[in-house]
FIBADO-190550 format. One record per residue: x, y negated, z negated of N, C-alpha, C in turn. Coordinates in steps of 0.001 Angstrom, whole numbers, padded with zeros to 6 digits, always signed. Last residue first. Layout:
N
XYZXYZXYZ...
This chain:
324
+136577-150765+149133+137726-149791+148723+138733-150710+148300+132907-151436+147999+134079-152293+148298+135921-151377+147727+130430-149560+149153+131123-150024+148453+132362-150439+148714+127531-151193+150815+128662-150444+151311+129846-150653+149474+124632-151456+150466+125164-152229+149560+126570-151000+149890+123304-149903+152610+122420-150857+152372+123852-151439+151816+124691-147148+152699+124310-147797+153519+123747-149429+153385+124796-146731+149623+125912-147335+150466+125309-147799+151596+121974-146386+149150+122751-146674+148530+123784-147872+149488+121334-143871+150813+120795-145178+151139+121633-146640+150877+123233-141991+149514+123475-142245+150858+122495-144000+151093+121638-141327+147036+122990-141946+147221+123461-142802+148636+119725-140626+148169+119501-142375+147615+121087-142611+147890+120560-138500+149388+119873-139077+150210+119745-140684+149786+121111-136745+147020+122321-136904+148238+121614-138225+149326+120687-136007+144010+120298-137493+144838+120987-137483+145827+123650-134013+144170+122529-134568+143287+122040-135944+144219+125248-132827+146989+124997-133329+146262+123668-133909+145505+122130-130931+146898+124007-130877+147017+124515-131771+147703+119380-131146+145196+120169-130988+146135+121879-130824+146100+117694-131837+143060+117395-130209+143686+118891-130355+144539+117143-134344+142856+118196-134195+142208+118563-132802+142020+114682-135241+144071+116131-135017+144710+116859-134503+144298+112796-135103+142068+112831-134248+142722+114148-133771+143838+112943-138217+141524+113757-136875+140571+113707-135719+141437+111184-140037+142701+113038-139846+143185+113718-138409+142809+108744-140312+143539+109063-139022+142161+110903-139010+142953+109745-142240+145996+108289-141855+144769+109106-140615+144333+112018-144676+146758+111025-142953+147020+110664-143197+145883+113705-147248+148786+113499-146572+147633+112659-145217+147580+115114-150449+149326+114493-148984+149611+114168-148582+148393+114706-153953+149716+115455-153317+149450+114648-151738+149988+114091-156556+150481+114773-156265+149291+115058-155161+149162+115770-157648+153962+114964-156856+153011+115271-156926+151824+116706-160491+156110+117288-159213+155191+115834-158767+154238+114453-161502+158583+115719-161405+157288+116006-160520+156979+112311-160955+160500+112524-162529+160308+114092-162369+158543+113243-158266+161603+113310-159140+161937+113379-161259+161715+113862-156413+158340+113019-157061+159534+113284-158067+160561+116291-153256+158453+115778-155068+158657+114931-155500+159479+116997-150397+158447+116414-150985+158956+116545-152826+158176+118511-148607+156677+119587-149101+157755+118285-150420+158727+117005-147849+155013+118012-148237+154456+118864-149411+155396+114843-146332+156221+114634-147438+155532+115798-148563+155760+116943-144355+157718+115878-145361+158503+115690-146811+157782+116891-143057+154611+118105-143418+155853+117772-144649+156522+114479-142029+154595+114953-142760+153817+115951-143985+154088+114430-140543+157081+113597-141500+157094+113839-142428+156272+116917-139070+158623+116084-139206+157508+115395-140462+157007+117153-139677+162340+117447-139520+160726+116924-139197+159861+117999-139342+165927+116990-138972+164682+117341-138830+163578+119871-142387+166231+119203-141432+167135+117907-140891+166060+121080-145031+166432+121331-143819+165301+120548-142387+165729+120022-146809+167402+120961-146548+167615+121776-144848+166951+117261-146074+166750+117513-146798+168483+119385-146966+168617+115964-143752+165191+116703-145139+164708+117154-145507+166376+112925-142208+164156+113755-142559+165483+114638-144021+165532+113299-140027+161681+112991-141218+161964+113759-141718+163316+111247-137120+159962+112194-137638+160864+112068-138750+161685+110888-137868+156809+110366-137238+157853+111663-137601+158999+113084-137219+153700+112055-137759+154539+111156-137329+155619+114948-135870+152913+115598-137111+152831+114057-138100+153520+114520-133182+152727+115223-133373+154043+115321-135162+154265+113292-132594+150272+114479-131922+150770+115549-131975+151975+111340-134596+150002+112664-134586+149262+113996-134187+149720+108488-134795+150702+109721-135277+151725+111119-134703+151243+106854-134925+148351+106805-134169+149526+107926-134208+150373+107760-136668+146736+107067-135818+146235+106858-134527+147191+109328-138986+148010+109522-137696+148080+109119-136601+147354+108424-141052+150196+107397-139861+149892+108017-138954+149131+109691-144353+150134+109405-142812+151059+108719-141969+149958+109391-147774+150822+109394-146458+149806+109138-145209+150491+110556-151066+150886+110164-149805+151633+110196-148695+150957+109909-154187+149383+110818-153190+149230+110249-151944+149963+110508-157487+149820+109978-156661+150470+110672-155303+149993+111757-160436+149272+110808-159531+148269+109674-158551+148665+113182-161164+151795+113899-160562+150368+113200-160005+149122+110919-161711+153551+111562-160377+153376+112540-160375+152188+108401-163163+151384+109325-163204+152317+110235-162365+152356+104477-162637+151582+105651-162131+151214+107066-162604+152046+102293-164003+153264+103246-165163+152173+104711-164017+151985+100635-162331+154082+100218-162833+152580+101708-163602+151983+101925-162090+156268+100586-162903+156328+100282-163507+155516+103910-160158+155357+104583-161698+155682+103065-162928+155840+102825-157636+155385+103264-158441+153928+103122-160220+154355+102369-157428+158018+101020-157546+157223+101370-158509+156217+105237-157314+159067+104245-158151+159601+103195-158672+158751+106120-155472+157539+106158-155907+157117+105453-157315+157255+104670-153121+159341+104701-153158+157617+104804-154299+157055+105712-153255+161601+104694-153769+161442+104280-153937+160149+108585-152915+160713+108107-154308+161376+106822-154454+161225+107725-149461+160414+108419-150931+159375+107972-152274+159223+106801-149164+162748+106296-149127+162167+106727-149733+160971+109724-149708+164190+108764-150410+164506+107432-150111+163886+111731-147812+163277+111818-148996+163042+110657-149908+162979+109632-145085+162315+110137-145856+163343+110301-146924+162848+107946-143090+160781+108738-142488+161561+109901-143739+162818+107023-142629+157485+107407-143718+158649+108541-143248+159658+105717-141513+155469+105700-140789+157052+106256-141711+158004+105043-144685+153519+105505-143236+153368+105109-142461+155379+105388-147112+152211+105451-146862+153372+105955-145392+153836+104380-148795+150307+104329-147227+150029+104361-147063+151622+106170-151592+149471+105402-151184+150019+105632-149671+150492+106287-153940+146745+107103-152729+147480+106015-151840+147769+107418-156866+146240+106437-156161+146700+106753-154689+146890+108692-159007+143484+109608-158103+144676+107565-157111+145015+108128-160650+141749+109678-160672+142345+109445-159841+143261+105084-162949+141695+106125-161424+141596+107282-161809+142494+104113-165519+142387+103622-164914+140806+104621-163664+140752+103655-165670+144810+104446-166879+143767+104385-166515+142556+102036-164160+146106+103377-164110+146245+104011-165065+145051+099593-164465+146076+100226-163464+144909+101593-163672+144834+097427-165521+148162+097763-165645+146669+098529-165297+145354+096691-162289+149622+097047-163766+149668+096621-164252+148416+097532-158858+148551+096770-160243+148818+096987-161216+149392+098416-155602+149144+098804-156687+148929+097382-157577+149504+098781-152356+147860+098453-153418+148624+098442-155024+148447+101527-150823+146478+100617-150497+147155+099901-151265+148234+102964-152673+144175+102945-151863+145077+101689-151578+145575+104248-155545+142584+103317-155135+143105+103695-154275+143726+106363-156693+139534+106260-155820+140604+104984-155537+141286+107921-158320+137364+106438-158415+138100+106316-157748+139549+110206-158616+135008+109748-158439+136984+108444-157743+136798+111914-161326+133397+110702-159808+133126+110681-159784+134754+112623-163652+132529+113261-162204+133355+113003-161394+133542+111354-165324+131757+111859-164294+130783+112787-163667+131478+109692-167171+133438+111083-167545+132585+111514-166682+131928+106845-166969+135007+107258-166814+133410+108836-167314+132630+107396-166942+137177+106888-168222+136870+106643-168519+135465+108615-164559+138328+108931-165764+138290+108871-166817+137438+108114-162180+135780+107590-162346+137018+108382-163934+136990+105855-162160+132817+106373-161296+133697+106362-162114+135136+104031-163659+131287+104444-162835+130543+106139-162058+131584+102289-165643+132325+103262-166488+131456+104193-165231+130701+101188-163651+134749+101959-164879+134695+103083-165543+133672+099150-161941+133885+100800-161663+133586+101716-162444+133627+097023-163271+135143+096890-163331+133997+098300-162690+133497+098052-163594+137692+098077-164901+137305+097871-164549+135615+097467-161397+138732+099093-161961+138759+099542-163293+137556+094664-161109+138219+095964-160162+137576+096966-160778+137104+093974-162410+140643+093592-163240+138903+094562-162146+138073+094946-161888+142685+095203-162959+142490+094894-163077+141001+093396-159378+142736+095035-159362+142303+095872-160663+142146+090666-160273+143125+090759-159785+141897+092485-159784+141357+089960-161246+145148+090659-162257+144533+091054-161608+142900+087373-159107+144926+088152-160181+145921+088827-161054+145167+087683-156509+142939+086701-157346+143698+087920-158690+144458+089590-154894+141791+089239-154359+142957+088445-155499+143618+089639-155842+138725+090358-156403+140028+090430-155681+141134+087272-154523+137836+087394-155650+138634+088476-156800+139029+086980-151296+139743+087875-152062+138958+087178-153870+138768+086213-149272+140811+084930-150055+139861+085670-151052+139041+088049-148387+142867+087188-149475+143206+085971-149778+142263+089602-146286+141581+090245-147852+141794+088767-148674+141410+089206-143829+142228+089395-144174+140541+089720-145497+140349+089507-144046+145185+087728-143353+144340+087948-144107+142739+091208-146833+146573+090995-145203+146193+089934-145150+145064+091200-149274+147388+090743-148168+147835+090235-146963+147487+093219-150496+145592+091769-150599+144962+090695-149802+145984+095626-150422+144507+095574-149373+145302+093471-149146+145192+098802-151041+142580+097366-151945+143483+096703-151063+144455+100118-150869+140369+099992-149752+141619+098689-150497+141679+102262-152946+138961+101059-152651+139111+100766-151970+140189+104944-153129+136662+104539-152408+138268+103165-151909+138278+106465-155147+134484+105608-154298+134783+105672-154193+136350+109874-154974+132259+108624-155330+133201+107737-154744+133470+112036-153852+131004+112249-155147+131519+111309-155668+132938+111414-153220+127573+111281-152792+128910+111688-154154+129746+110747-152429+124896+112151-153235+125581+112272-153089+126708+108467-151857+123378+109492-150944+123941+111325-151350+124813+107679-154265+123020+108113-153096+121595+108854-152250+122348+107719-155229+125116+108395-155652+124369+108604-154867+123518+105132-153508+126345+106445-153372+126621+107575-154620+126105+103392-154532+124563+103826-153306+124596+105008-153013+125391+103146-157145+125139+103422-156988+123754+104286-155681+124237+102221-156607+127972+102916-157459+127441+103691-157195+126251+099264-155904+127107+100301-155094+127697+101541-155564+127616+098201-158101+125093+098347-156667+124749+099436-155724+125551+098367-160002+127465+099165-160008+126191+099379-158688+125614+095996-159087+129269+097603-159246+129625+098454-159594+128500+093778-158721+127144+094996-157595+127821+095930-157587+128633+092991-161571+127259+093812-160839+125778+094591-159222+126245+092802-161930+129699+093710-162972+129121+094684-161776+127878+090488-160460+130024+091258-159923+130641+092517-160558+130618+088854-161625+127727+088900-160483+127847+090743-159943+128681+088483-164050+129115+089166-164004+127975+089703-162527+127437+086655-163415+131252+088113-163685+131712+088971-163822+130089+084455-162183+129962+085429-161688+130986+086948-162065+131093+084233-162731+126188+083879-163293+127892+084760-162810+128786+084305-159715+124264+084907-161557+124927+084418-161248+125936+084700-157462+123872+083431-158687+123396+083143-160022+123367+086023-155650+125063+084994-155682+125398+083623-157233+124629+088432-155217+124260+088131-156752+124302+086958-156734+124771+089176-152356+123852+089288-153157+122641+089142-154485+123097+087874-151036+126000+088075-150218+124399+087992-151290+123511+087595-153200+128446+086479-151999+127474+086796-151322+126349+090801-153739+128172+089392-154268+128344+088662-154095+127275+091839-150316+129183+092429-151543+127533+090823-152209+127231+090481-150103+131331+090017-149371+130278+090298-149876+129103+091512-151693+133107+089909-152165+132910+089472-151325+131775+094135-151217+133157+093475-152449+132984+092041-152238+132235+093182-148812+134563+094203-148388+133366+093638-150360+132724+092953-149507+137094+091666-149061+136197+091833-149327+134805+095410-150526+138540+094287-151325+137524+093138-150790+136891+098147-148432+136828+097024-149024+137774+095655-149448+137904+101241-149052+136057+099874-149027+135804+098641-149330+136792+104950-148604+134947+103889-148920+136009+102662-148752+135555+107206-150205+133419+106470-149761+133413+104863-149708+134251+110686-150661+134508+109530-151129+134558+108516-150259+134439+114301-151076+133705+112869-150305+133783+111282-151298+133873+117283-151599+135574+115636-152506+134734+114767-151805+134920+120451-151207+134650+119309-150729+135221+117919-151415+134494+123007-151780+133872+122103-152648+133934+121234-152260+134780+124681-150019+132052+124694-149446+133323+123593-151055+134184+123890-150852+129325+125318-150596+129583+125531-150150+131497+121304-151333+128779+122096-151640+128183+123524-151633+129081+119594-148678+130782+119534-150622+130575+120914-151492+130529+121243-146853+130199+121057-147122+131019+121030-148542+131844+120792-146455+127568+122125-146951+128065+122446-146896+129429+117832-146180+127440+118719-147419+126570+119779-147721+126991+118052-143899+127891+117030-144914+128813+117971-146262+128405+119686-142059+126337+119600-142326+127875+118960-143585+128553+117483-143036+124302+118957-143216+123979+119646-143502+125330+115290-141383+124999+115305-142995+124489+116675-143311+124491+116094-138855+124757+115758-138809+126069+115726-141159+125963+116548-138172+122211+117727-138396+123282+117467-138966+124304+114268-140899+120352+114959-139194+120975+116046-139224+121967+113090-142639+119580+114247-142239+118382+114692-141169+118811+110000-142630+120958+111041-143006+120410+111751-142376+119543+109690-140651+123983+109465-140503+122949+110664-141419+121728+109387-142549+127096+110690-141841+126822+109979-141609+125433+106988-143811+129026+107886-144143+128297+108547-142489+127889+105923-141995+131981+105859-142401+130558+106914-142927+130047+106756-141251+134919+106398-140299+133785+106227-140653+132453+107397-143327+135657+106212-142537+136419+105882-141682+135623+108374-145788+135285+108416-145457+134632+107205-143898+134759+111061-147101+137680+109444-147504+137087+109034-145929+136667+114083-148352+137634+113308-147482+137639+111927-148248+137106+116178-150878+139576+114959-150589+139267+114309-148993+139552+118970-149381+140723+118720-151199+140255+116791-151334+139402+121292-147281+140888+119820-147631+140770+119535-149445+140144+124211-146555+140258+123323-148014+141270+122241-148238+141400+123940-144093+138831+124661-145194+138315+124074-146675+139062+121050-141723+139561+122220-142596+139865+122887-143990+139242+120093-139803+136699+119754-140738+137440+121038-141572+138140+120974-138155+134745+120875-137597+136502+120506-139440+137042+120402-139435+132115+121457-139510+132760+122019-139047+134148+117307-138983+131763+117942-140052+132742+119394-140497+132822+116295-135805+132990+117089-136690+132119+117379-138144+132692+115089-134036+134950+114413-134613+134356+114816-135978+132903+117873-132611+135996+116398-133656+136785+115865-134613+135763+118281-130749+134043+118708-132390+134392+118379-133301+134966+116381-128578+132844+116847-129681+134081+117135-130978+133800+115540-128195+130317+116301-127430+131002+117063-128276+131650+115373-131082+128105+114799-129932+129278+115582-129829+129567+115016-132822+125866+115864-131744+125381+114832-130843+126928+113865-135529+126024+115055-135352+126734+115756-133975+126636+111259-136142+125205+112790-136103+124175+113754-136059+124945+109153-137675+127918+109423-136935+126910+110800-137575+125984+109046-139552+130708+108964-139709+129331+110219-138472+128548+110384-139829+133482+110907-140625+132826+110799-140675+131664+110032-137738+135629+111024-137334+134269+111431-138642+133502+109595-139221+137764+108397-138651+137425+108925-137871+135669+110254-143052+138552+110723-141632+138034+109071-140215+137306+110630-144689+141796+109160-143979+140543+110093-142614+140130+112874-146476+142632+112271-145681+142369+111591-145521+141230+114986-148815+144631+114016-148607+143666+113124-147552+143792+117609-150670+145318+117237-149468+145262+116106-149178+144212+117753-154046+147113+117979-153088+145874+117623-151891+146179+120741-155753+148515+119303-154812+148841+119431-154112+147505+121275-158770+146757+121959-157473+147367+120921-156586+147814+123416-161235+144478+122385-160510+145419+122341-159557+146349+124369-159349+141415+124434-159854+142378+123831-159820+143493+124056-157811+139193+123296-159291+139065+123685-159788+139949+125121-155320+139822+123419-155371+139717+122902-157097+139766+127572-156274+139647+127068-155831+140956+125625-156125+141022+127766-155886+136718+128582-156869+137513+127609-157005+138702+127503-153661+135859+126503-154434+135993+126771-155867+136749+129930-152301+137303+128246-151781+137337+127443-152922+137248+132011-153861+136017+131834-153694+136876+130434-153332+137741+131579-152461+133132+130863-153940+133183+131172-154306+134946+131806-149435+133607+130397-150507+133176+130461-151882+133807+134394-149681+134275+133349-149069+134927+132126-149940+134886+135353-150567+131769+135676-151507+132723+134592-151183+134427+134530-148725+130023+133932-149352+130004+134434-150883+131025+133830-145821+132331+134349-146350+131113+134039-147628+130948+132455-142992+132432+132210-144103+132473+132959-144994+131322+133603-141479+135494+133962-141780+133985+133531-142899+133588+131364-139690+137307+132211-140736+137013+132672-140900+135888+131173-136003+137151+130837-137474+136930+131943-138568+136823+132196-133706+139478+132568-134027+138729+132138-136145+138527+130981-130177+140528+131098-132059+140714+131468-132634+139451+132783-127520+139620+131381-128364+139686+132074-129630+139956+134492-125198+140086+135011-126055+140610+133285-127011+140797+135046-123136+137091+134297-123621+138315+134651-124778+138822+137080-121032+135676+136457-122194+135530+136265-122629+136807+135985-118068+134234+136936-118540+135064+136378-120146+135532+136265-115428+132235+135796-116642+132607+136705-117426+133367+135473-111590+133059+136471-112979+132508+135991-114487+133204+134310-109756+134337+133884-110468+133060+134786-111842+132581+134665-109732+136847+133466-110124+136866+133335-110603+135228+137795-108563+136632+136987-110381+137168+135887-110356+137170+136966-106430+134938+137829-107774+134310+137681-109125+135248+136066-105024+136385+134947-105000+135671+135865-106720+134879+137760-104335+137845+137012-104568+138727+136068-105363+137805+140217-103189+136876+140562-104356+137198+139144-105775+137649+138631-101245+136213+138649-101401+134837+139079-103215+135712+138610-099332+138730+137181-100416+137862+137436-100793+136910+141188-098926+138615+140443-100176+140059+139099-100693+139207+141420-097403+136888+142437-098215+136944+141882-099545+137819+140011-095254+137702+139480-095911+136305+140165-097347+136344+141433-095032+140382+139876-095231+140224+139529-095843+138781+143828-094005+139329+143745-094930+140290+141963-095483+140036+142573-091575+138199+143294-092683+137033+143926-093885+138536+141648-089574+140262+141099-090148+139425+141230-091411+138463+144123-089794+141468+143114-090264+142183+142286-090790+140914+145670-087930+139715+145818-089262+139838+145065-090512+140425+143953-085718+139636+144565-086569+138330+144884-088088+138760+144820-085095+142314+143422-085615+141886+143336-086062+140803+147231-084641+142538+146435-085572+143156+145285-085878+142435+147579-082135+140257+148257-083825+140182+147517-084763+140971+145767-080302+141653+145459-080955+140791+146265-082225+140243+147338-079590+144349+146209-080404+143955+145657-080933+142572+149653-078762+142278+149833-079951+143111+148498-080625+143380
């Protein structure tokens, strides 16, 4: 008799790990997020929207070059949100004829996202010196607004983003660091990018701003990073508005090279109480109008979260609500 028990004990037991070892090995299908479908009434809806007026959303991608064959999806530009209205290009063009080009392309193409390639004026002053060094200054700096120009035509880009930032140590031997220097920039991209050109190209400034510039770019966007208050905004935008900027070509940017995980710093909204700073952006307006829009630095780094991009997404709607 003891031994029947225990016979059986035993073959209960092989019987429990054999059941035990079958749900850990058998596949079983996950309940993941699930992408939009993009179809093509989707699409043209998408771009539908993008050419309408509206706060935009704009980010520095830091996964914008390589093939596209990485681990992370982060780093693809199909992670990238469907409503993005302007990427700038933080990580390089994309390698041609690769997946990672293909993404970028149907992005543009079919989703109407506008890339822009960013640069900062040293980057200027080095074209220059390599290859116009033998022209007269300003002819010089004529023939490398074409040269750049050119280059993002070969690439099909739909503009440039100059990181104006003539403070900093690798800036100030620039000479558009000298006075009136972003005035002569604007003006040498002029017939290439930007209003006053006719292409459709966008002419983006970040960082700091001039007098004299406004009539030459679509949209400013200011690195307004640790912003903890409506009223640091206002004053943000106070400065822009001196140099002419008018709030529809004002764009606010957060940090999230650092910030990512919590959407920002924490922001004191007067109705909203404490938010994510991004948030803040989103839900803020200046006083003299509507804004162009929000946005973050290395955006990709969001795409760590639950939901992917949970924070642009969120800006997103807040700013441009979707229609049920």
């Amino acid at each position: 008799m003891k031994k029947l028990i225990y016979n059986t004990i035993v073959l209960s037991l092989i019987m429990l790990f054999a059941i035990s070892c079958e749900k850990q090995n058998t596949p079983v299908a996950m309940d993941l997020q699930k992408a939009p479908l993009s179809t093509q009434e989707y699409l043209a809806n998408l771009r539908a929207y993008k050419k309408t007026k509206h706060q935009i959303t704009f980010g520095w991608l830091g996964g914008s070059g390589g093939d596209g064959k990485f681990a992370s999806m982060g780093k693809r530009w199909e992670s990238v949100p469907d409503s993005m209205d302007i990427v700038s290009l933080w990580g390089g063009i994309p390698t041609e004829g690769s997946p990672q080009m293909a993404a970028m392309r149907f992005a543009q193409e079919q989703k109407g996202m506008r890339i822009t390639q960013v640069n900062f004026i040293s980057a200027f002053d080095a074209l220059i010196k390599k290859n116009f060094s033998s022209l007269p200054e300003q002819e010089g700096v004529d023939a490398m607004a074409k040269a750049v120009a050119d280059t993002i035509s070969k690439y099909k880009l739909n503009g440039l983003d100059i990181d104006y930032e003539p403070a900093e140590a690798s800036e100030r031997n620039s000479i558009f660091a000298r006075t009136g220097g972003l005035e002569r920039l604007v003006k040498a991209f002029s017939p290439y990018f930007g209003p006053k050109s006719n292409t459709g190209r966008l002419l983006i400034i970040d960082g700091y701003m001039t007098s004299g510039v406004e009539p030459y770019i679509d949209y400013y966007v200011s690195q307004a990073y640790n912003t903890t208050s409506p009223a640091s905004l206002q004053n943000r935008y106070n400065t822009a508005a001196g140099y002419g900027i008018p709030p529809e070509k004002f764009v606010v940017t957060e940090n999230f090279e650092s910030y990512w995980e919590k959407g920002g710093v924490n922001y004191t909204d007067p109705v909203r109480g404490v938010i994510p700073s991004l948030l803040g952006m989103a839900y803020w307006q200046p006083t003299q109008g509507r804004k162009g829009g929000c946005g973050s630095y290395h955006m990709e780094y969001e795409y760590s979260l639950t939901p992917d991009y949970k924070f642009m997404r969120q800006a997103i709607q807040i700013m441009n609500p979707a229609v049920r």
